[in-house]
C-alpha positions in Angstrom: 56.8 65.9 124.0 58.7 69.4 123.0 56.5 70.8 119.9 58.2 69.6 116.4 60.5 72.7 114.9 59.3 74.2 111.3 61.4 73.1 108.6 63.1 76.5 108.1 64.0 76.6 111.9 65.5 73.1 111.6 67.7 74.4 108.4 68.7 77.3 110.4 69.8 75.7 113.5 71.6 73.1 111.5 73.2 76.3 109.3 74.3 77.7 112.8 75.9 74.5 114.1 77.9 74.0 110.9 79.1 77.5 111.5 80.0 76.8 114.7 81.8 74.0 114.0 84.0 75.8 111.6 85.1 78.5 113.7 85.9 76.5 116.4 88.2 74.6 114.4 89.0 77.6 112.9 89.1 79.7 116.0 88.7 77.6 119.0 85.4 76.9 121.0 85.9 80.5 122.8 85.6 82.2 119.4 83.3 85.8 119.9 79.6 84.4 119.4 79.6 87.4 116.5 82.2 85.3 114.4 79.9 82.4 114.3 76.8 84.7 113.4 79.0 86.2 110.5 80.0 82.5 109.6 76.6 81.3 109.6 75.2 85.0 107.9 72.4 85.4 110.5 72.5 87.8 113.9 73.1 87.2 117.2 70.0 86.9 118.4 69.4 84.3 116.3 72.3 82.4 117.9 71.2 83.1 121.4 67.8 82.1 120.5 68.7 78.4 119.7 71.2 78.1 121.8 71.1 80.7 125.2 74.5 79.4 126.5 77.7 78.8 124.8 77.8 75.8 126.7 74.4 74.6 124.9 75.9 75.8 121.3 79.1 72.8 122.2 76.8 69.9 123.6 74.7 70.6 119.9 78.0 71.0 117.8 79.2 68.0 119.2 76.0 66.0 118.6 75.4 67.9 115.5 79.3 66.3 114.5 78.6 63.0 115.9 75.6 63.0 113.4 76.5 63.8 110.6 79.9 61.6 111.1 77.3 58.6 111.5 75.1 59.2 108.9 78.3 59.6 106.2 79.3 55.6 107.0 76.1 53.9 105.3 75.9 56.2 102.9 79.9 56.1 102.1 79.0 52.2 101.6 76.6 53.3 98.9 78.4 55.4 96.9 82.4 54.5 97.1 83.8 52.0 94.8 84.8 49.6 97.2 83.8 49.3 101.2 88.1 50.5 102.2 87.5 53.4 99.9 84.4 53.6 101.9 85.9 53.0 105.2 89.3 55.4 104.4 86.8 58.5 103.4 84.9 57.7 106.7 87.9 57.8 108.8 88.6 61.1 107.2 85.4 62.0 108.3 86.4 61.0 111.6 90.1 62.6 111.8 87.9 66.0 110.8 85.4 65.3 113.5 88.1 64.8 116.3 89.9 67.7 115.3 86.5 70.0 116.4 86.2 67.0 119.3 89.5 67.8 120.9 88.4 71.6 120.8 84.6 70.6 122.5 86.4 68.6 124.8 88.3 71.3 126.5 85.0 73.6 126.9 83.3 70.8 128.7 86.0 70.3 130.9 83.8 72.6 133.5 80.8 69.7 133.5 82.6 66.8 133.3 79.3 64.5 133.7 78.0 66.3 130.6 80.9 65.8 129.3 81.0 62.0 129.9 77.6 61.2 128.6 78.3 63.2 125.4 81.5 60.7 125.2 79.3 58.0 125.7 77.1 59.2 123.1 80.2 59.2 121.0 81.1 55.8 121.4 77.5 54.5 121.1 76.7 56.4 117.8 80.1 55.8 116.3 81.3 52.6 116.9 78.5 50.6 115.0 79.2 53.0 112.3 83.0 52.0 111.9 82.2 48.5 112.5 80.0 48.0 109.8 82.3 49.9 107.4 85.6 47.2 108.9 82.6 44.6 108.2 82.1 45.4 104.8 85.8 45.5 103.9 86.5 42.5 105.5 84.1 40.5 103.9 85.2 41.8 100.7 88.8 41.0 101.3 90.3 44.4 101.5 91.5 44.8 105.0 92.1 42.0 107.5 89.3 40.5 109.6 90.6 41.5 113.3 90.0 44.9 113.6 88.0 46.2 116.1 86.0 49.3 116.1 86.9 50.6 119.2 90.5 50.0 119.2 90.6 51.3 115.5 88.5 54.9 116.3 91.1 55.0 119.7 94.1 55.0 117.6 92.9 57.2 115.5 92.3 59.3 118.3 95.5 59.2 119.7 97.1 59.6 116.8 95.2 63.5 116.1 96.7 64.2 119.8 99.0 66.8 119.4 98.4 68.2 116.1 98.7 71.8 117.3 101.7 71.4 119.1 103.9 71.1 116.3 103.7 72.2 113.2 106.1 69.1 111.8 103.3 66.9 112.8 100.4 65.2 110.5 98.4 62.7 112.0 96.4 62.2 108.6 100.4 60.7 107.5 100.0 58.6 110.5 96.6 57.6 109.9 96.8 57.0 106.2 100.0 54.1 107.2 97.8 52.5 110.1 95.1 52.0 107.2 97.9 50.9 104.6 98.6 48.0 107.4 95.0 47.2 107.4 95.4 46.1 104.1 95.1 42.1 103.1 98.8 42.7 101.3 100.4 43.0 104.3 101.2 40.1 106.2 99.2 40.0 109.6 
């Protein structure tokens, strides 16, 4: 077993993926290694000790994402008013994530079996998530009971294709009328 990190080595890698993340949506995944330093306030070094490749700084953002998109679902549940409030902030979550995602994507082009177990990863670590939120609204009457996780995330997915292409495009208006047809007042 790999020795347990220090709590203030933990903070900082998680500091530096955060950072990461927002310059390559900012910036793309090629972004200079000394924006995502500045970002995250720390040296290069630092960077390059975590993380030695550029291609090890995506496979962590990614997971790093994929993470912290999970963990938001249960407690979404907790603290939202109803479970579609819970579920609607989540996808949010989600439409952020896949923004970065499309980004990571592209870099890992190179390694495509890297590439396919972090999409696995994806599917496994996610998919539970959104099916518990659809769960919960279901069984509380706010959205109808057919909705499947998969086919739901995939939409959503498809729908957040193109988004840089043209400027008179916004998925989230896309999004936000799938979820309105979700809805128990709508006929299925």
């Amino acid at each position: 077993m790999p020795p347990r990190k220090r709590a203030d080595a933990v903070r900082n890698e998680q500091t530096l993926l955060a950072a990461a993340a927002e310059v390559f949506v900012r910036s793309g995944v090629d972004a200079p290694i000394r924006e995502i330093a500045a970002e995250a306030g720390v040296g290069m070094g630092t960077i390059y000790r975590h993380f030695p490749t550029r291609a090890d700084l995506v496979v962590a953002v990614y997971r790093h994402q994929v993470e912290a998109c999970a963990e938001a679902g249960p407690a979404l549940l907790s603290t939202e008013d109803s479970a579609a409030a819970a579920l609607r902030k989540w996808i949010d979550l989600f439409v952020d994530f896949l923004v970065t995602k499309h980004g990571l994507a592209g870099a890992m082009q190179s390694d495509s079996s890297g590439f396919a177990s972090l999409h696995a990863y994806f599917l496994d670590r996610l998919g539970p998530v959104c099916g518990s939120l659809l769960d919960a609204a279901a069984e509380a009457g706010e959205i109808r009971a057919d909705v499947r996780p998969f086919e739901l995330m995939r939409g959503i997915g498809n729908l957040c294709i193109g988004r840089d292409d043209d400027p008179r495009y916004d998925p989230r208006r896309l999004i936000s009328l799938l979820l309105d047809g979700l809805s128990r007042q709508h006929p299925s």
